[in-house]
N, CA, C, O and CB atoms as a CASP TS submission, in Angstrom:
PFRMAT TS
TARGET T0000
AUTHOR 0000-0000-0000
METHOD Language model
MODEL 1
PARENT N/A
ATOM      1  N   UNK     1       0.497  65.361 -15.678  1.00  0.00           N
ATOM      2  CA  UNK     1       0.507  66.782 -15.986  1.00  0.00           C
ATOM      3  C   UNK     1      -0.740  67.088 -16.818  1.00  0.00           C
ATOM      4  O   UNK     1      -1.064  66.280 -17.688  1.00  0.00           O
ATOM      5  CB  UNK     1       1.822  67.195 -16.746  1.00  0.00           C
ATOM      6  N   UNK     2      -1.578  68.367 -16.584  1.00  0.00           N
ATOM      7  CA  UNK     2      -2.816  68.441 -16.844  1.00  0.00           C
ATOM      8  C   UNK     2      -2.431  68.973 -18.683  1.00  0.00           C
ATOM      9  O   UNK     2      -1.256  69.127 -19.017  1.00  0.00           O
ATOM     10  CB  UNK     2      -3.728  69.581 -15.598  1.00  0.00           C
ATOM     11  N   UNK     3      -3.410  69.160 -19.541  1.00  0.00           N
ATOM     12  CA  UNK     3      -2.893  70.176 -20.409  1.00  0.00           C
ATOM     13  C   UNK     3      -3.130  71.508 -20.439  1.00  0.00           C
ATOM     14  O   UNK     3      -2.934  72.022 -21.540  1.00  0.00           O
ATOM     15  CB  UNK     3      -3.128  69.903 -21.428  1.00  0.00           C
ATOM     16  N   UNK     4      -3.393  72.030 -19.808  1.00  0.00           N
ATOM     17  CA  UNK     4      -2.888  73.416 -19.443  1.00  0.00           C
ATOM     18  C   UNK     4      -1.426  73.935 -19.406  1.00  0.00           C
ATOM     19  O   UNK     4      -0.893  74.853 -20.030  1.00  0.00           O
ATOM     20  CB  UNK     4      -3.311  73.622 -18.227  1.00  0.00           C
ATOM     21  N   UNK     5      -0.809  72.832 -18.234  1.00  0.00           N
ATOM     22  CA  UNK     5       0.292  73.231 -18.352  1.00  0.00           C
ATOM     23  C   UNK     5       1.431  72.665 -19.108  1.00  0.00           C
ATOM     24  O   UNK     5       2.608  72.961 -18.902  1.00  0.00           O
ATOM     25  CB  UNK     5       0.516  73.356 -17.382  1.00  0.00           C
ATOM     26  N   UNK     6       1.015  71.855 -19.972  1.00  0.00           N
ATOM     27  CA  UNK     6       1.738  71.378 -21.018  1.00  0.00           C
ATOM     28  C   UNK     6       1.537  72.237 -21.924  1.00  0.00           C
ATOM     29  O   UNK     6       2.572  72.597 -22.484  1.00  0.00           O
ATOM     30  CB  UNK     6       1.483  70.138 -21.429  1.00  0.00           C
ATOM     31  N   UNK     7       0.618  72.694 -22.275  1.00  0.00           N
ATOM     32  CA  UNK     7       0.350  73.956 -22.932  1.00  0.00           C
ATOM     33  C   UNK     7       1.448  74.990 -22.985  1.00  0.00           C
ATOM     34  O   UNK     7       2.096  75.303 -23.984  1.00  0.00           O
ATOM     35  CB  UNK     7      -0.753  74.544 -22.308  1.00  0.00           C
ATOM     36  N   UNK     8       1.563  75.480 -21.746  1.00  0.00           N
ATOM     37  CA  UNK     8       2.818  76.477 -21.072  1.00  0.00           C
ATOM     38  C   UNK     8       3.579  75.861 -21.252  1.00  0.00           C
ATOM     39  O   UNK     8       4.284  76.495 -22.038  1.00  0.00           O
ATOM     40  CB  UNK     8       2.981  76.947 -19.699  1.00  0.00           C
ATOM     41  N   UNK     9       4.187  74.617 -21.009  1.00  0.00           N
ATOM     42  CA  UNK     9       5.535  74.347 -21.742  1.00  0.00           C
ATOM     43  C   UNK     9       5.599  74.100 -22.596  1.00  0.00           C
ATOM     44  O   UNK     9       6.777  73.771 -22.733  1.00  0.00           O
ATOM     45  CB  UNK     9       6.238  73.682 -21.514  1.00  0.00           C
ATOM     46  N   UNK    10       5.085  73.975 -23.531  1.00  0.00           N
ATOM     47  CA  UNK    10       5.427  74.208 -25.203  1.00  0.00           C
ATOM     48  C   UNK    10       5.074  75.880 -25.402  1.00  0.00           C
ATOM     49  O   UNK    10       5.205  76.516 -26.449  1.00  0.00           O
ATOM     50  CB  UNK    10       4.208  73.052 -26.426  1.00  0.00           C
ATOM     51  N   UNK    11       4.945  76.017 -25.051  1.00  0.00           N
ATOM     52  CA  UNK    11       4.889  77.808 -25.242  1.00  0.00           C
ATOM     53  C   UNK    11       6.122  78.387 -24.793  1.00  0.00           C
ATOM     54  O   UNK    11       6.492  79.416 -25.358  1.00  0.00           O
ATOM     55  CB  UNK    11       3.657  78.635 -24.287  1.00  0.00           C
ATOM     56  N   UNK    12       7.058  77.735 -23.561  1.00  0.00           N
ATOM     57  CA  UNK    12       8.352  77.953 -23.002  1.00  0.00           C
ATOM     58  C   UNK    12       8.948  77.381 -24.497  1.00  0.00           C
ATOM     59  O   UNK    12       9.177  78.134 -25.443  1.00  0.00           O
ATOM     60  CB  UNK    12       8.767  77.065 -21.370  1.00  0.00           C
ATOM     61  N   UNK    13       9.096  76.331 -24.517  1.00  0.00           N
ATOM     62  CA  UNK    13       9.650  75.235 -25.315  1.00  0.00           C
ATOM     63  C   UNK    13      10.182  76.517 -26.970  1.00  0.00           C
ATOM     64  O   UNK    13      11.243  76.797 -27.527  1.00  0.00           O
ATOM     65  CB  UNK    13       8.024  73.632 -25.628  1.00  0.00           C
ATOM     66  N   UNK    14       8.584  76.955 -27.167  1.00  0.00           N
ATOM     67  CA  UNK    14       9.028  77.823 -29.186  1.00  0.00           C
ATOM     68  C   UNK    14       9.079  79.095 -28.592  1.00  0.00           C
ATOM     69  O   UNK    14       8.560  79.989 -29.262  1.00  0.00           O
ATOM     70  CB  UNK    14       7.454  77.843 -30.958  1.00  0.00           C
ATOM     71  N   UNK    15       9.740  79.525 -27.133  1.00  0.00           N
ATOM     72  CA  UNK    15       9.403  80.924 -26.917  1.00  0.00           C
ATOM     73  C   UNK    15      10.022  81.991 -28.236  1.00  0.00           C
ATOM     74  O   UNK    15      11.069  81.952 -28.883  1.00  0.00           O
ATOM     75  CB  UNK    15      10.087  81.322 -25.367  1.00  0.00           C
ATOM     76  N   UNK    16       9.271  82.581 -28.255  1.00  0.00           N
ATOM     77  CA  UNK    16       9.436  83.810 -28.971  1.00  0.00           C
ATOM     78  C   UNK    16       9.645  85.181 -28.914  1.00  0.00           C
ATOM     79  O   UNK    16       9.568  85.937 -29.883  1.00  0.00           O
ATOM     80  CB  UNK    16       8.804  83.858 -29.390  1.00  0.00           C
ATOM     81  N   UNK    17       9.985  85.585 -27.447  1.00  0.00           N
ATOM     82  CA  UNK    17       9.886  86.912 -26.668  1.00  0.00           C
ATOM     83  C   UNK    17       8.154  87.398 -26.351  1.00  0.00           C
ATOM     84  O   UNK    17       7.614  88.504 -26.346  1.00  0.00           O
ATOM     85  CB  UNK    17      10.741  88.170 -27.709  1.00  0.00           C
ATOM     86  N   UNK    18       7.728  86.263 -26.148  1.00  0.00           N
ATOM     87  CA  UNK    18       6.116  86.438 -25.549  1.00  0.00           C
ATOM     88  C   UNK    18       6.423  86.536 -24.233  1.00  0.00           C
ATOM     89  O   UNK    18       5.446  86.228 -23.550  1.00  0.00           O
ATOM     90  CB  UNK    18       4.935  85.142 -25.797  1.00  0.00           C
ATOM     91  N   UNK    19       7.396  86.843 -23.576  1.00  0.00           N
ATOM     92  CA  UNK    19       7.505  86.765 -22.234  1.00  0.00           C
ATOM     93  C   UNK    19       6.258  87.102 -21.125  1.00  0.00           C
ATOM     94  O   UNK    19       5.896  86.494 -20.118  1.00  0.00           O
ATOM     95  CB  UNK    19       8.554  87.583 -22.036  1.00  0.00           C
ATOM     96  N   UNK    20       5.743  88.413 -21.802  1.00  0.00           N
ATOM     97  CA  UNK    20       4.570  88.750 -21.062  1.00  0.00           C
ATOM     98  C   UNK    20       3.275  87.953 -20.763  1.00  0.00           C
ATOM     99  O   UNK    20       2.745  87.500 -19.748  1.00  0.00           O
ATOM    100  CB  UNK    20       4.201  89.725 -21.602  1.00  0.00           C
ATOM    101  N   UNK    21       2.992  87.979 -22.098  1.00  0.00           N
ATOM    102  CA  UNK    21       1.385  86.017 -22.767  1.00  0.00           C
ATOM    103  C   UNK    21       1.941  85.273 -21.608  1.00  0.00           C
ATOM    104  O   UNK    21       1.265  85.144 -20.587  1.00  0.00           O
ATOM    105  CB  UNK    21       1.786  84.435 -25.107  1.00  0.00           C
ATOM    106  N   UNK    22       3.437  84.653 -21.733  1.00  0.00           N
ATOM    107  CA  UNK    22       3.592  83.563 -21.000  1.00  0.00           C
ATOM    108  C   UNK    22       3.249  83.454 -19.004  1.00  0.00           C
ATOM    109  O   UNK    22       2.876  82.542 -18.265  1.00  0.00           O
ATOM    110  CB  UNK    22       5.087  83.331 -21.435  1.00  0.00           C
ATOM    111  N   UNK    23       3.637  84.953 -18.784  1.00  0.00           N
ATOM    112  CA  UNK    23       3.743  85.334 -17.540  1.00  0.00           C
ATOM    113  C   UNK    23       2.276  85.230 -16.711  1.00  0.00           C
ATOM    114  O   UNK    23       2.017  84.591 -15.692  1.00  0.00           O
ATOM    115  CB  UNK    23       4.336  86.721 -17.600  1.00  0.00           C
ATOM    116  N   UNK    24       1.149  86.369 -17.787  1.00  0.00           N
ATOM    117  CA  UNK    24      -0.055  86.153 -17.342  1.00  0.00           C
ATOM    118  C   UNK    24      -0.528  84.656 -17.337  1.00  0.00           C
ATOM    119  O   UNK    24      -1.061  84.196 -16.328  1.00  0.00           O
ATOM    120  CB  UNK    24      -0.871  86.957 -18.083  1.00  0.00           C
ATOM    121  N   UNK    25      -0.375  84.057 -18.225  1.00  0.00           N
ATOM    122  CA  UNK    25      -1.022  82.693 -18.624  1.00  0.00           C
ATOM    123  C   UNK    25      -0.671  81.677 -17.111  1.00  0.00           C
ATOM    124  O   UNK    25      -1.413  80.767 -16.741  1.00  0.00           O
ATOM    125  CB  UNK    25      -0.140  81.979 -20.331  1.00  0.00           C
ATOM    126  N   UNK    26       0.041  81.907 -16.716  1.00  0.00           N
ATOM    127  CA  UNK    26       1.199  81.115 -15.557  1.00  0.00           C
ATOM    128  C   UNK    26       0.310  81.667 -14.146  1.00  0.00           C
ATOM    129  O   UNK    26      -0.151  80.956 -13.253  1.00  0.00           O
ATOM    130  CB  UNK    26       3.362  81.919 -15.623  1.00  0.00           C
ATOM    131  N   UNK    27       0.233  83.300 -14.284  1.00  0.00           N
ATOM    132  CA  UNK    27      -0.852  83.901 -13.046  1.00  0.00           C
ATOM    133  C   UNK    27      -2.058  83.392 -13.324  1.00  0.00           C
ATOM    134  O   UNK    27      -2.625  82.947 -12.326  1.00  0.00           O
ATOM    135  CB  UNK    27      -1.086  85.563 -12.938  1.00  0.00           C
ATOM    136  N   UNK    28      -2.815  83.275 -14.614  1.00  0.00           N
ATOM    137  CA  UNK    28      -4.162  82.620 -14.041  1.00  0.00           C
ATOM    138  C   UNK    28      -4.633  81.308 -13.781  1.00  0.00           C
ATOM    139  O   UNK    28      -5.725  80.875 -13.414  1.00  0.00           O
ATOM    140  CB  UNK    28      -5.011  82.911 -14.706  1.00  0.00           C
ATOM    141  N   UNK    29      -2.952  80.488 -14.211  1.00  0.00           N
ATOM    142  CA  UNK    29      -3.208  78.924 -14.293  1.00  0.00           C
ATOM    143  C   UNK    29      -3.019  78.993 -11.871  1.00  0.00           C
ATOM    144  O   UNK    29      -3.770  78.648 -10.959  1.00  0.00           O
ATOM    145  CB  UNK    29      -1.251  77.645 -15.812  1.00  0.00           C
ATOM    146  N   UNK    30      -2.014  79.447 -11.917  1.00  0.00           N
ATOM    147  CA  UNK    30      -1.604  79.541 -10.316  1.00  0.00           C
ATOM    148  C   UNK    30      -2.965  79.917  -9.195  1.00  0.00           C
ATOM    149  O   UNK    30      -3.291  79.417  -8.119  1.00  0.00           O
ATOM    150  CB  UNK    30      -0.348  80.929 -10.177  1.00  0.00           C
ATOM    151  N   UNK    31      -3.691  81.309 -10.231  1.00  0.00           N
ATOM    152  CA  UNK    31      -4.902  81.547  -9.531  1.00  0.00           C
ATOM    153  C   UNK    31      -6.192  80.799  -9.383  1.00  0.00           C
ATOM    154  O   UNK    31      -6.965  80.961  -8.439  1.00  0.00           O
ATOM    155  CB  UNK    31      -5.218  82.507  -9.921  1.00  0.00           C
ATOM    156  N   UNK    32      -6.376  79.949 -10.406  1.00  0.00           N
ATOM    157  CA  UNK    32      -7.032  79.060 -10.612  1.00  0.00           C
ATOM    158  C   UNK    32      -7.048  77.810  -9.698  1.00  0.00           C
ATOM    159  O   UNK    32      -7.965  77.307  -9.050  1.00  0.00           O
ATOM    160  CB  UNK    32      -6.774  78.880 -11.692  1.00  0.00           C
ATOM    161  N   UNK    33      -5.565  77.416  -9.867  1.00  0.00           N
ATOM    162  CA  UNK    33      -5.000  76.178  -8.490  1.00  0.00           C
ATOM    163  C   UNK    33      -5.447  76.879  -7.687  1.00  0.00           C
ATOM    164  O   UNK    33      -6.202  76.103  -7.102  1.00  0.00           O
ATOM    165  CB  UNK    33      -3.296  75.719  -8.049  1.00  0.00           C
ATOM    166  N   UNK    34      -5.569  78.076  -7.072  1.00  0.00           N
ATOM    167  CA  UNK    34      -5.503  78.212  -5.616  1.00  0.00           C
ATOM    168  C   UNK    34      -6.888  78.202  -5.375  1.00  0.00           C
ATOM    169  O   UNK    34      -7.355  77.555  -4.437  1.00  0.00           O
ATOM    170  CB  UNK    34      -4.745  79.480  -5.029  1.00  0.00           C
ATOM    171  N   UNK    35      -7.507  78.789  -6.055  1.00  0.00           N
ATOM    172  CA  UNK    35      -9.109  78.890  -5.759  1.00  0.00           C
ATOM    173  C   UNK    35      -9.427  77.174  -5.787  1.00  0.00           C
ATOM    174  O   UNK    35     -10.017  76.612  -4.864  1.00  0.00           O
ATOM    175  CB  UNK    35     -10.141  79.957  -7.197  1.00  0.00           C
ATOM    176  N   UNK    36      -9.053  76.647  -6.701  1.00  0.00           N
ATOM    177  CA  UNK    36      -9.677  75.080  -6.943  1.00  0.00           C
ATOM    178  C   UNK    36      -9.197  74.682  -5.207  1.00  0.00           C
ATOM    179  O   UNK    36     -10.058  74.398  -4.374  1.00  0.00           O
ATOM    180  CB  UNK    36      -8.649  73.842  -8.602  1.00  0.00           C
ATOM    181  N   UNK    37      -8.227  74.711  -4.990  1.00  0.00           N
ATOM    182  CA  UNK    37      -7.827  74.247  -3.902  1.00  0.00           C
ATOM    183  C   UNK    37      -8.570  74.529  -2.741  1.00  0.00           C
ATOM    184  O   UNK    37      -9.233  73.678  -2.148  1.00  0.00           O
ATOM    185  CB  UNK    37      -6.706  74.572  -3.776  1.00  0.00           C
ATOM    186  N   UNK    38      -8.440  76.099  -2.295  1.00  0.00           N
ATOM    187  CA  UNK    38      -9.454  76.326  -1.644  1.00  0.00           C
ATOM    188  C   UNK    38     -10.788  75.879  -1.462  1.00  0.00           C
ATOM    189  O   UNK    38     -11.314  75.715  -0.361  1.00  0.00           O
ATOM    190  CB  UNK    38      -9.502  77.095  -1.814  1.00  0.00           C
ATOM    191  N   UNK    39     -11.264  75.708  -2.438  1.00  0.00           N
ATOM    192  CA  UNK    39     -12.260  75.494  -2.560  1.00  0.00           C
ATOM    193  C   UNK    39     -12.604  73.291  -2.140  1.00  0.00           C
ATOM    194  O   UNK    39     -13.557  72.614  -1.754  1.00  0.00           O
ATOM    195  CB  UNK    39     -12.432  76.296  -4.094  1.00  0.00           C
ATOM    196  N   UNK    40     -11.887  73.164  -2.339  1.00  0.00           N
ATOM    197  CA  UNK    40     -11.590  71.467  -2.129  1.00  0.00           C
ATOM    198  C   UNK    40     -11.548  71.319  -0.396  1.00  0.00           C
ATOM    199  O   UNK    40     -12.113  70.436   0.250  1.00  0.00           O
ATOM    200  CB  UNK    40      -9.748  70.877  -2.961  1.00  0.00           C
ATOM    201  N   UNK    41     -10.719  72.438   0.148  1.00  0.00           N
ATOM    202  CA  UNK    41     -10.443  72.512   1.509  1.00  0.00           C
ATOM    203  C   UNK    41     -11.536  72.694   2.174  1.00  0.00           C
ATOM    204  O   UNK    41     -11.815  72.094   3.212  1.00  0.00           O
ATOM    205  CB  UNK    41      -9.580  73.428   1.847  1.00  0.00           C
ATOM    206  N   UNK    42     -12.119  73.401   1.712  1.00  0.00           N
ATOM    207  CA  UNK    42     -14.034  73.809   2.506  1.00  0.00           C
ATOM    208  C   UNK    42     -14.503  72.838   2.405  1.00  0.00           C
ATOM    209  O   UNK    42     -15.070  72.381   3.398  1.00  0.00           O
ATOM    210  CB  UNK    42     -15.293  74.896   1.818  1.00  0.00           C
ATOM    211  N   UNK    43     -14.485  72.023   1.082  1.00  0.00           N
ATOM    212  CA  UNK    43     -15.530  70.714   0.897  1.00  0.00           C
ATOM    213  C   UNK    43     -14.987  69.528   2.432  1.00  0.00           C
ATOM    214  O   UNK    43     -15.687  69.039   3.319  1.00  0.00           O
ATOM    215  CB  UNK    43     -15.120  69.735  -1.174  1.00  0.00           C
ATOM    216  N   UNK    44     -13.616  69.429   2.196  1.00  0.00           N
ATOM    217  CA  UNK    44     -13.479  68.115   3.088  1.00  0.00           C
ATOM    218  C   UNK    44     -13.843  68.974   4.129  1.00  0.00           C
ATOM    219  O   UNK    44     -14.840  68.422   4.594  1.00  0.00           O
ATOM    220  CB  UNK    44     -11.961  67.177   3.243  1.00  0.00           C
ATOM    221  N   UNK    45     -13.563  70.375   5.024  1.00  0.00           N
ATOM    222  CA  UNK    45     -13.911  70.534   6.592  1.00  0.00           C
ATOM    223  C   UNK    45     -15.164  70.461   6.485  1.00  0.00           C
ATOM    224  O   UNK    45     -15.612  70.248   7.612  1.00  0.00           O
ATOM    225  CB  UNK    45     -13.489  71.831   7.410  1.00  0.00           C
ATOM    226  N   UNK    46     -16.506  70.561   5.247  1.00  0.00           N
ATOM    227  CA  UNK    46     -17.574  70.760   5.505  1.00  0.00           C
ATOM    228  C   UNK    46     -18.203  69.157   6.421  1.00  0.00           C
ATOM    229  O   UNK    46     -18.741  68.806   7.471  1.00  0.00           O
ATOM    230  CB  UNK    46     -18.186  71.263   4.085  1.00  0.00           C
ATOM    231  N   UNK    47     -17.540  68.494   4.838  1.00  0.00           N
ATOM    232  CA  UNK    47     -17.506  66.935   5.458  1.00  0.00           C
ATOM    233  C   UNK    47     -17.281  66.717   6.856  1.00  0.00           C
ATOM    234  O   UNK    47     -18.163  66.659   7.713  1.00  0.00           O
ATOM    235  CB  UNK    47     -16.416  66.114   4.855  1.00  0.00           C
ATOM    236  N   UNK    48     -16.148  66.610   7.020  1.00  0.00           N
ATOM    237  CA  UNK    48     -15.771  66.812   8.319  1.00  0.00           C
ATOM    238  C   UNK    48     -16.225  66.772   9.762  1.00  0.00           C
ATOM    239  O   UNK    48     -16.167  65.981  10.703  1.00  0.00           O
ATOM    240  CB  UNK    48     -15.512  67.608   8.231  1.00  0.00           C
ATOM    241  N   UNK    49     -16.824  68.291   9.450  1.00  0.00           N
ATOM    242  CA  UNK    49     -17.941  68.430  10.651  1.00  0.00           C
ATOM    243  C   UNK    49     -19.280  68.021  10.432  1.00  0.00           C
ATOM    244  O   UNK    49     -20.056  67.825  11.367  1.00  0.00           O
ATOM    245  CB  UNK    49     -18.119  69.809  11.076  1.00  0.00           C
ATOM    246  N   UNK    50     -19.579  67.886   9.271  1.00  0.00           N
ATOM    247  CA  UNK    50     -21.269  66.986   9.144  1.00  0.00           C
ATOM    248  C   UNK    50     -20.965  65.434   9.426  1.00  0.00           C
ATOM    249  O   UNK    50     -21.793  64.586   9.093  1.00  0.00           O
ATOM    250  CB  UNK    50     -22.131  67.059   7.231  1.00  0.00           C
ATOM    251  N   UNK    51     -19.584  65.032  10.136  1.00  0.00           N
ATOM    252  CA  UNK    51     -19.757  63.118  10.056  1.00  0.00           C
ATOM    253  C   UNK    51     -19.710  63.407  11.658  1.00  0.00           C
ATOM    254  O   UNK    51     -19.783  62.473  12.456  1.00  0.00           O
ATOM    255  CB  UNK    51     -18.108  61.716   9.120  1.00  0.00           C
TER
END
């Protein structure tokens, strides 16, 4: 588990009615995965078709 999202669960863990902090924090960790991901997916098809 990265610390980011250990981060977020200790932030679940002492919640305090930050419900909202917690919510965004969760959308940009998710948006982040997806772009990283994406972005991983281009690399191997680039590979791919250059072998």
């Amino acid at each position: 588990m990265d610390a980011k999202v250990s981060e977020i669960l200790r932030m679940l863990d002492n919640y305090e009615g930050n419900e909202k902090e917690i919510f965004e924090m969760l959308e940009r960790e998710v948006t982040a995965r997806k772009a990283l991901r994406k972005s991983i997916k281009k690399r191997l098809q680039s590979i791919e078709n250059n072998s």
